[in-house]
C-alpha positions in Angstrom: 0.0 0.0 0.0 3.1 2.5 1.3 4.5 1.9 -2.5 1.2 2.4 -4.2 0.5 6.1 -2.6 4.1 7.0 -3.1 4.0 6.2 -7.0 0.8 8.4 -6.7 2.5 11.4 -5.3 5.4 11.3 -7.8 3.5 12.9 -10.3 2.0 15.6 -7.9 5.6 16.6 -6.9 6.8 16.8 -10.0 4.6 19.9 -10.8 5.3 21.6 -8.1 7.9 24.2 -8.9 9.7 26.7 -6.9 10.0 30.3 -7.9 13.7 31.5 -8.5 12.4 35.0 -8.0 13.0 36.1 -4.2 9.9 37.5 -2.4 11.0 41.6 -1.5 11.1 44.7 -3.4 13.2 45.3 -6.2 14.4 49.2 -7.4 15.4 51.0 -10.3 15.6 54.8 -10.1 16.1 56.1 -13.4 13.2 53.6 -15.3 9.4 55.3 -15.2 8.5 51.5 -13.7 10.4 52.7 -10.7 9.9 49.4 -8.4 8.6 45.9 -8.1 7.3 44.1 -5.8 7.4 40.1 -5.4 5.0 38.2 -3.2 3.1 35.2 -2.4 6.4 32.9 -3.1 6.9 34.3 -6.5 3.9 33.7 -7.9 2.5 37.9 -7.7 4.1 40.8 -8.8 3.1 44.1 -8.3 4.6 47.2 -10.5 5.7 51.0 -9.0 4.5 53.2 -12.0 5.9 56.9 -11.8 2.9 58.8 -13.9 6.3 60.6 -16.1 9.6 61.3 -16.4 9.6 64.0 -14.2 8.2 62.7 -10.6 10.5 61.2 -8.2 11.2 57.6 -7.7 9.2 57.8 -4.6 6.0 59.0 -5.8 3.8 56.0 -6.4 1.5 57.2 -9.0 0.0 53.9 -10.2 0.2 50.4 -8.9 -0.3 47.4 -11.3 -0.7 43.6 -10.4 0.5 40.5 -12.1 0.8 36.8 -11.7 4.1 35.0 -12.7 3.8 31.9 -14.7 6.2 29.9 -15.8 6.6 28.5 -19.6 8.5 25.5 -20.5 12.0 27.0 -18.7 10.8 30.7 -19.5 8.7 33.0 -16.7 6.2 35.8 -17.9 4.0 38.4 -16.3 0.2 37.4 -17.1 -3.1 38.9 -16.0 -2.2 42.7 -15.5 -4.7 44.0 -13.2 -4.4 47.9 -12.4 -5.9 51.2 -13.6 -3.0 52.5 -15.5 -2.4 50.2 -18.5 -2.1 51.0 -22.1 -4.7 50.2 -24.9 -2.7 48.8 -26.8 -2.5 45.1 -27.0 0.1 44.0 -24.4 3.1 41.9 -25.6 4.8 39.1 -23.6 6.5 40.6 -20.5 9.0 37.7 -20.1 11.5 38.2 -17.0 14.8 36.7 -16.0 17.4 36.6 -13.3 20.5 37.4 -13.4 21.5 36.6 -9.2 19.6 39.0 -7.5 18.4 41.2 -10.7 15.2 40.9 -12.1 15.2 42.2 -15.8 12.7 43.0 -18.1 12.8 43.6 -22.3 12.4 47.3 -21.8 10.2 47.6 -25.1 7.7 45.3 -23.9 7.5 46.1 -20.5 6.9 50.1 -21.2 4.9 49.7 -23.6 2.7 47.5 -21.9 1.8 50.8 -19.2 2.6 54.1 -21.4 1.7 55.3 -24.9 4.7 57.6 -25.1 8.0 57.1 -23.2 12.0 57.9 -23.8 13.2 54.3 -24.0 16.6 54.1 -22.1 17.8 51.0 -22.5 17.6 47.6 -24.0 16.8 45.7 -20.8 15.6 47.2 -17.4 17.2 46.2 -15.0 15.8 46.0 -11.0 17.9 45.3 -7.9 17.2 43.5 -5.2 16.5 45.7 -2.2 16.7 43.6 1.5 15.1 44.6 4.4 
């Protein structure tokens, strides 16, 4: 019976994945997307929206929520839930980690919350901020 319920669980625990993304806030002062934040064992996301170029990385503006899925061995933001998102049809906001950074396709992830913006970068990159 012991072998039985353990050849049944093998394909329950193989489903299970864990989250490389660290649960805490993650910064970057210079994008408009001027903070994340990672919950609920890396399965939420929640974005720091400044409302333009000129407000100060403090001033939360907008807030925007997302679920991170995994895809094959890729992760993307799904299901962004907030009042500040563009009308134009969202692209995939895939993420990876680099150690501790979390880094976005900057294309994809400001156009997904702004009509117009000054792109900066190729990639936008947010550091891990501990407690």
């Amino acid at each position: 019976m012991k072998r039985l319920f353990l050849f049944a669980m093998v394909p329950l625990l193989s489903f299970q994945q864990d989250s490389p993304f660290k649960g805490g806030k993650y910064t970057n002062a210079t994008s408009l997307i001027y903070a994340i934040e990672i919950s609920n064992d890396g399965d939420r996301i929640k974005f720091f929206l400044k409302e333009n170029e000129n407000d100060a990385p403090g001033d939360a503006k907008f807030c925007v929520y997302g679920e991170i899925v995994r895809i094959k061995k890729h992760y993307f933001v799904q299901r962004l839930n907030g009042n500040h998102i563009s009308k134009r049809q969202q692209k995939k906001l895939e993420m990876k980690l680099e150690g501790t950074t979390v880094i976005f396709a900057a294309n994809n992830l400001l156009n997904d919350f702004y009509d117009d913006y000054t792109l900066y970068s190729d990639d936008i990159k947010f550091e891990y901020q501990p407690y």
